[in-house]
C-alpha positions, -999 to +999 in steps of 0.1 A: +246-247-220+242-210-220+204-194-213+184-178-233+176-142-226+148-123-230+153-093-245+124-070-257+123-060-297+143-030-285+167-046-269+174-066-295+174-038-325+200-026-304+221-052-306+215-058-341+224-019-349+252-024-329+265-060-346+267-042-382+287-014-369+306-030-335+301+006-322+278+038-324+278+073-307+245+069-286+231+098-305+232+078-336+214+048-323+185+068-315+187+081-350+184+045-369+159+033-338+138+062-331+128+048-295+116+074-270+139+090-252+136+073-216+131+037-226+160+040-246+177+050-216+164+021-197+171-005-225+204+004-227+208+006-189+200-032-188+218-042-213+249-026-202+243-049-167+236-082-186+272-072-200+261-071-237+272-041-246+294-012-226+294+023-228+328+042-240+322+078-238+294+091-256+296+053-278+283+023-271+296-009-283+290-047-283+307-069-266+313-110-274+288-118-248+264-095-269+276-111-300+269-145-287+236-133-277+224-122-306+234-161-322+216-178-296 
């Protein structure tokens, strides 16, 4: 049975931003989310090691671990 995470309300706007698209240019999430600057750094950072989403380039994307996520 897989555990639930805990993901702050960024955290998980970013995974819901990124579940309509699949992908996003970093500058465009910040955009749509308006975060400040260095915690959207963080968030991200943290997500990318929990392997929910990856970075690709200047993009970031979700992965099916961050899909499932996001259904559980």
């Amino acid at each position: 049975m897989p555990r639930r995470l805990k993901l702050s309300p960024l955290q998980r706007d970013i995974l819901m931003t990124l579940e309509e698209a699949g992908a996003e240019t970093v500058g465009t999430v910040v955009a749509t989310l308006k975060p400040s600057h260095g915690d959207f750094t963080v968030q991200v950072d943290q997500l990318v090691t929990l392997g929910l989403i990856r970075r690709d380039g200047d993009s970031i994307v979700l992965t099916e671990q961050g899909k499932t996520a996001l259904t559980s």
